[in-house]
N, C-alpha and C positions, 0 to 999 in steps of 0.2 A: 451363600458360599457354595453352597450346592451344586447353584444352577450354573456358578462359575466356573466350578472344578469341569461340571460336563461341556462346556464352552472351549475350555483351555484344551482338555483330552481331544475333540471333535476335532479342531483345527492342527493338533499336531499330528492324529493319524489322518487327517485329510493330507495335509505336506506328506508324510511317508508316502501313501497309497500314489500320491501326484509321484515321486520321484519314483516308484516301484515301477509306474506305466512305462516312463519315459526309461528306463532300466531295461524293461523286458519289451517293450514295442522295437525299439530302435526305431526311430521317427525319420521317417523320411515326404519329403517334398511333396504335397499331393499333385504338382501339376507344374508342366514347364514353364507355365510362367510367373511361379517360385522363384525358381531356380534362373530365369532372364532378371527376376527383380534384384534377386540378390547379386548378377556381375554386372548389374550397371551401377546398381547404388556402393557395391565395392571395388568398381576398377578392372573387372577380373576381364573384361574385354581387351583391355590391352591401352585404352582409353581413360579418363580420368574420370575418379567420381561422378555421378549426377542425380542429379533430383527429379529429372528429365525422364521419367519413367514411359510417358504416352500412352500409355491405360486411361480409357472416362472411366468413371467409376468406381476405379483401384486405385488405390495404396495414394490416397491425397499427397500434395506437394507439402503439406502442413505437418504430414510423419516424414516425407523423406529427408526434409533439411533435417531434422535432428538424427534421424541414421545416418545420412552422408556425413554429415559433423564428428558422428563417432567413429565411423569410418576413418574418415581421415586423422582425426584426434589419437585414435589405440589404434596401431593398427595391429592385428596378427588375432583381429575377435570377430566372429560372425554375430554383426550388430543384428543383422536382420533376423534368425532363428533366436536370440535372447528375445526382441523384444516380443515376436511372437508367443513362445513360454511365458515371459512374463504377462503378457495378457490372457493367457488361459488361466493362470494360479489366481490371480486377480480377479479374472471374474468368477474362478470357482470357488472360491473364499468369498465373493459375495453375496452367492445361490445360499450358501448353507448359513452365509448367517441369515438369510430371511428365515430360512428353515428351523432353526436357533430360538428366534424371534417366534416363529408361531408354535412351537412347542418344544418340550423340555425330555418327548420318548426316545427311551432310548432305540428303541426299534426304530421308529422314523430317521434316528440318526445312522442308523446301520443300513437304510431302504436308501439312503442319499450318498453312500459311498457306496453301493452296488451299480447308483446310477452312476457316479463318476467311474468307476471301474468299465461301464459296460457304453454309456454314453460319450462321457468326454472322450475317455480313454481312445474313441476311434477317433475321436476329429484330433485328437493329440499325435495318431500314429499316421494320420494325414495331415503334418501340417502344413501350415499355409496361411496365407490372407483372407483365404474363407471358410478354413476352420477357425479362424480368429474372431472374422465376425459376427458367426456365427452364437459362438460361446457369449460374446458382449451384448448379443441382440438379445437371448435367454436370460442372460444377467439382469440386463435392465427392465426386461419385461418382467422376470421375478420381484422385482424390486416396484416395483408396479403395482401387483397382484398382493404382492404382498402387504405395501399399503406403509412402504419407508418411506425417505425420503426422497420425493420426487426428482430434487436437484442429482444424486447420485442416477438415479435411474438416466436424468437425460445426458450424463456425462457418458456413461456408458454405450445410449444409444448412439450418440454422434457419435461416439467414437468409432462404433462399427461402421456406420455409414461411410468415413475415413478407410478403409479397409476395404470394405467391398458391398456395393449397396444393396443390387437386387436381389441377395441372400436375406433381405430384412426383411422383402414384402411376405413370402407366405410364410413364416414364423407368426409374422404380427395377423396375417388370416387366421392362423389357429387359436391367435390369442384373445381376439375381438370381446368372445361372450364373456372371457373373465375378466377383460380390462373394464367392461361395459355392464356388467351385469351381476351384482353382489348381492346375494338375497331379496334378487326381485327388485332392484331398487337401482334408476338408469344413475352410471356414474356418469354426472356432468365436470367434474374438475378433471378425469381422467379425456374427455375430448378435447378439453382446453387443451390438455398437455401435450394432445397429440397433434390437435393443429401448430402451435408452436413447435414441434419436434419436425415436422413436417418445414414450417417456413427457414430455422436454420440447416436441415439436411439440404433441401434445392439451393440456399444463397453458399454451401461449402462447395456443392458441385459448381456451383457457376463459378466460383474460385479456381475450379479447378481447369475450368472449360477455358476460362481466361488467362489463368499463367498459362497452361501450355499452348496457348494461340497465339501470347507474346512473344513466348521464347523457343517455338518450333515451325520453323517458315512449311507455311500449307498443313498445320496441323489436322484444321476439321477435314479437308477433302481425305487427308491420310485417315483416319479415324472413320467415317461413310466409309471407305474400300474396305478394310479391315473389318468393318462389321458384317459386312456383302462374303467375305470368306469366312467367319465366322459362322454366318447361318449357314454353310454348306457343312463344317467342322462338326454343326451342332443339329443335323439332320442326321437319324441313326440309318438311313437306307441309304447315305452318300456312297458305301462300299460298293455294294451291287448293283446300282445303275449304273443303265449303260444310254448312253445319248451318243448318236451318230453326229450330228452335227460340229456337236464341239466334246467331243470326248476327249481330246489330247487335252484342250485348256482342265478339264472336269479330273485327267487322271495326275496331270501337274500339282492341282489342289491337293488332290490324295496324298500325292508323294510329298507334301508338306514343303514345296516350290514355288510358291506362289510370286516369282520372280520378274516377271515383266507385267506389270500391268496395264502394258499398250496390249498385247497378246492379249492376255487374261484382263477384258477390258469390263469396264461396270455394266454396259449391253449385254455383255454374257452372261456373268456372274449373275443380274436379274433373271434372266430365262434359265438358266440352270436353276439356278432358288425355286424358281417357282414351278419347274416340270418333276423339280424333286420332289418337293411336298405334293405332288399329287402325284406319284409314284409311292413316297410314304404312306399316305392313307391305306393305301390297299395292301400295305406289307407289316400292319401291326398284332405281330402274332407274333408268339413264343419269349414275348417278352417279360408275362406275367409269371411264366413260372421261375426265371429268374429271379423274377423280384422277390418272391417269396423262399426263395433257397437262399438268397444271399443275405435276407434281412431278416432270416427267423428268429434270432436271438433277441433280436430289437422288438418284433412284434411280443414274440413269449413275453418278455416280459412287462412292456406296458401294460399286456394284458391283464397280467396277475397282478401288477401294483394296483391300477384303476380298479379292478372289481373287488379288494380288498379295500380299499380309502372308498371305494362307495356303497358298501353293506354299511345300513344303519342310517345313512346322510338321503335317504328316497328324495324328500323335499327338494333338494340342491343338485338334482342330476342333470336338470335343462340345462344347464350350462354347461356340463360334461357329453354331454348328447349333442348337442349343436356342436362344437367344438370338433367333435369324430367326424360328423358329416362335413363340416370345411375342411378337414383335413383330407380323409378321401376323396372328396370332391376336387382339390385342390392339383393331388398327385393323378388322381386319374386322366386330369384335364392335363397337367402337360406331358402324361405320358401319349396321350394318345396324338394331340396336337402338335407339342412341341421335344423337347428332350428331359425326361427326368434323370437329373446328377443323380452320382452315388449317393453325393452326401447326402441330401435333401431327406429320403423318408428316416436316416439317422436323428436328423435333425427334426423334423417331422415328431416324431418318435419322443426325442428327448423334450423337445418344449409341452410336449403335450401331457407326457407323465406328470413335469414337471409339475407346471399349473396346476394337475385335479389332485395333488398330493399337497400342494399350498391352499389352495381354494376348497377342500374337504378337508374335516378331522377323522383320525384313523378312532374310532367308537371302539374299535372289540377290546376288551381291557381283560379277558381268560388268561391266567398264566399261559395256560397249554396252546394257546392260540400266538400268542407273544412266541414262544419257541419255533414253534413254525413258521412263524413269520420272519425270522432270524434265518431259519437252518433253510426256505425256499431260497431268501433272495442271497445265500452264502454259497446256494448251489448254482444260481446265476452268476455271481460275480465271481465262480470260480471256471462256470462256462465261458465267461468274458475275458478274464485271464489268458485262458487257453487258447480263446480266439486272437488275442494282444500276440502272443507269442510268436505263432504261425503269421502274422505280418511281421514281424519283429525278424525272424528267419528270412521272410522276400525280403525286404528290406533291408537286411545285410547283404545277402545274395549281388540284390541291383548296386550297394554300393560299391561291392569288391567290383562287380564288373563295369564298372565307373574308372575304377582306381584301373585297370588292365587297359580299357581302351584308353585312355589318358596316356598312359605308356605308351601307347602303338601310336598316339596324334605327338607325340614326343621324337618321336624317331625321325618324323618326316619337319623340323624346322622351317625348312624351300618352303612349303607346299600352304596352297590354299585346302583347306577342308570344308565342303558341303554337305550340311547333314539331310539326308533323304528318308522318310517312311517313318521318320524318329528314333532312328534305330543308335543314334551316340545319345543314351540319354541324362538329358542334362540334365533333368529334375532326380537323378540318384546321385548327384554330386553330394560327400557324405555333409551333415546338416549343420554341424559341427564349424567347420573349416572355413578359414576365410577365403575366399574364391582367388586374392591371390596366392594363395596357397596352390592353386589347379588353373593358371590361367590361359586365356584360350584365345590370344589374339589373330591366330587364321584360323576362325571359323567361323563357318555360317550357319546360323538357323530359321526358317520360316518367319519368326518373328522380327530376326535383321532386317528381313524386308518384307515386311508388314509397318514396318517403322521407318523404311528407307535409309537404314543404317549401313546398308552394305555399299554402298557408291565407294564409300574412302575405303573399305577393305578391297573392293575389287580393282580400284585403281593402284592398290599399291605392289598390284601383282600387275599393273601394265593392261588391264579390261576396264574398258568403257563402259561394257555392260554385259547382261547374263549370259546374253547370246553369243558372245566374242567368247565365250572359255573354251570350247575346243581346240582353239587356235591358241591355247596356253599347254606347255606339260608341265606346269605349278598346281594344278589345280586335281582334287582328286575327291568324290566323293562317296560320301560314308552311305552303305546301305546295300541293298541289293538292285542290279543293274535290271534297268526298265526300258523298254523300247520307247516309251513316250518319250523319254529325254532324248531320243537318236532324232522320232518325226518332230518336233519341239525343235531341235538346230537348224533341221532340214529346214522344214518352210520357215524361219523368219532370218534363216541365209538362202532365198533365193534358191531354193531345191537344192543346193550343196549337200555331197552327203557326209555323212560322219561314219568313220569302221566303228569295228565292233566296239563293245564298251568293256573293255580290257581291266580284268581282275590286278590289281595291282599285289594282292597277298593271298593266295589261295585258302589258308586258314581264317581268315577273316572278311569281314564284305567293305570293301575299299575296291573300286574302278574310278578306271579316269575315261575321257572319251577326247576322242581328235577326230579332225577333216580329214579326209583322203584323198591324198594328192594324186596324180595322173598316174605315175607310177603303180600306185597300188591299186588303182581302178580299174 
């Protein structure tokens, strides 16, 4: 009766603590292609539903039928930020019951809503498809380690894998020694598990690789281009290089334009990829101290949970020691090689406590040591609070200024809108709302075409293509004016020049650009 009452208490201040984040975070979109997920799967383009997202790797067609369905079924509800929330309470209600399961302190119960305060809590006020899968990939591997039921655990894993895949692999690198390695004794039913986990994740992708090749004429070649701009997106030196050759195509990418890919051709996009990463080598500095200003709340406290669950357990540390070393090893490496996400040492961070807090017993059993162990980690999860809140402030901040420039793309009906530099941002669209609530059928973003979605919006403004808009005054784009877009018209009109790129509101960054007829030349 006991152990129930503390079950029933746990899981109701877990729901409060979940609904306090989401109260004081104000959750907003970790990333634009959030925010593209959600007005395709709800209409908000102007267009009708679809399931047709074009992501490999995101948001399977296997979750979009059932949000396009409720889409369309209710509408006036943001299917896709519910189903998100709902999969973070789910899988955090699964953490704590392995946690539940392997003991009955109440401290450990109080060290597992510091973690949800200070861990979840950020992938909560980041949501997204990869703060989602993130959470499920933890969950499952909790349920792993912890030694439930398997079946739960692999429901959860695919599930993530539906959401967003390559977020899986270095959680599961930091999880290896405890899936692997129980008191000195190699888990062989957990390999099994994991090659089966393994062969339905690759046959979901290939589902996924094959609806959209059915029903997206030229998908994979779209998909190869798209990944060729993406490695430029996802090199941190792309700002400050400078290439003579083809800088215009290289400042175009920047400017989040990636609009003709005859111009911006895959010959290019390779030699730029590849002059940049050997420009990046030699420019990895100043990065580290970042990392450790922005992530000390996350380091402090792993710190202190792990050296606390490992006084007393010496025997049981090899696995807690290997474990540190692939994780460092793991962030150092794509820091230096490739790009380390925000989220990642978050996440990093959270799976790693996680595990040595499951896979060790907390031994000190001193009242006076119990108290401290309460009032440390009360003074983190009150640090983490405070950190929740100041995103919670940006966060409203970018929504109001969502809801203003919404106004200002209101006024102009005529007009095509081009978003430039990312400056209309569409991922602070508030998270809440259903997209046609705020919709946005003349506009354009990077990812229109990156998807080749823009043909029917430019023709319906009377353009063929990118290159023909000056010779439009429909057309007007969002951001600050670039002289790349003037050499951009110039050479692929046959040296035609374009005048200046004319401010269309001086209090805000809207210009349009036109040719120059003889007259004004």
């Amino acid at each position: 009766m006991k152990q129930d009452r503390l079950s029933l208490i746990s899981f109701f201040i877990y729901s409060l603590v979940f609904v306090f984040i989401v109260w004081i975070g104000k959750p907003a979109y970790y990333s634009k292609e959030d925010a593209f997920i959600l007005y395709l799967l709800g209409g908000g383009f102007g267009s009708p539903t679809s399931v047709l997202l074009h992501y490999n790797h995101i948001m399977s067609p296997l979750i979009n039928v059932v949000l396009k369905t409720f889409f369309d079924v209710f509408e006036g509800v943001n299917w896709y930020t519910f189903a998100l929330f709902l999969m973070h309470y789910i899988a955090g209600a699964a953490i704590l019951s392995v946690l539940l399961e392997r003991t009955r302190r109440r401290e450990v119960m109080w060290v597992f809503f510091a973690i949800q305060v200070i861990f979840q809590g950020w992938l909560m006020v980041h949501i997204g498809f990869t703060s989602v899968a993130i959470i499920l990939t933890i969950a499952g591997i909790a349920l792993l380690v912890g030694g439930r039921n398997r079946v739960y655990a692999f429901i959860f894993l695919v599930a993530a894998s539906l959401f967003r895949l390559h977020v899986m692999i270095p959680l599961f690198g930091i999880a290896l020694p405890y899936l692997f390695f129980k008191d000195k004794i190699f888990n062989r039913g957990n390999l099994a598990f994991l090659f089966l986990l393994i062969v339905s994740i690759f046959a979901m992708g290939l589902v996924q690789k094959w609806w959209y090749s059915s029903n997206i004429p030229g998908w994979s070649d779209e998909e190869s281009y798209r990944q060729l701009i993406y490695g430029l997106y996802n090199k941190s030196g792309t700002t400050s290089f400078r290439r003579g050759d083809f800088q215009n195509e290289l400042d175009l990418v920047r400017m989040g334009l990636p609009a003709d890919s005859a111009y911006i051709s895959r010959v290019k996009l390779l030699e730029l990829n590849r002059a940049i990463e050997q420009e990046v080598q030699n420019r990895r500095k100043g990065w580290s101290e970042w990392f450790w200003i922005n992530n000390r709340l996350y380091f402090v406290t792993a710190l202190m949970l792990v050296l606390l669950f490992c006084l007393k357990n010496g025997n049981r540390l090899l696995v807690v020691m290997i474990s540190a070393l692939l994780m460092v090893f793991g962030c150092w490496l794509l820091a230096v090689h490739a790009k380390l996400p925000e989220y990642l040492p978050v996440a990093c961070l959270f799976v790693f406590t996680l595990l040595t807090i499951i896979h060790l017993e907390l031994r000190i059993d001193f009242w006076f040591v119990n108290y401290v162990i309460i009032i440390a980690t009360s003074i983190l999860m009150l640090w983490g609070a405070v950190r929740l809140y100041k995103l919670g402030i940006r966060n409203n901040i970018r929504a109001e200024e969502f809801c203003r420039n919404y106004s200002i793309y209101k006024k102009y009906p005529e007009h095509l809108f081009i978003n430039t530099m990312g400056t209309f941002r569409l991922e602070s669209v508030p998270v809440w709302s259903d997209p046609r609530e705020y919709p946005l059928p003349n506009y354009l973003d990077s990812d229109h075409f990156l998807m080749n979605l823009h043909w029917r919006i430019l023709q319906r403004f009377g353009l063929n293509s990118f290159s023909d808009v000056p010779g439009s005054d429909k057309v007007l784009f969002w951001g600050r004016p670039k002289e790349a877009l003037s050499e951009y018209f110039s050479k692929v009109n046959g040296g035609k020049k374009t005048g200046p790129l004319n401010s269309k509101d001086s209090t805000i960054n809207i210009f349009s650009i036109h040719f120059v007829n003889k007259a004004e030349h």
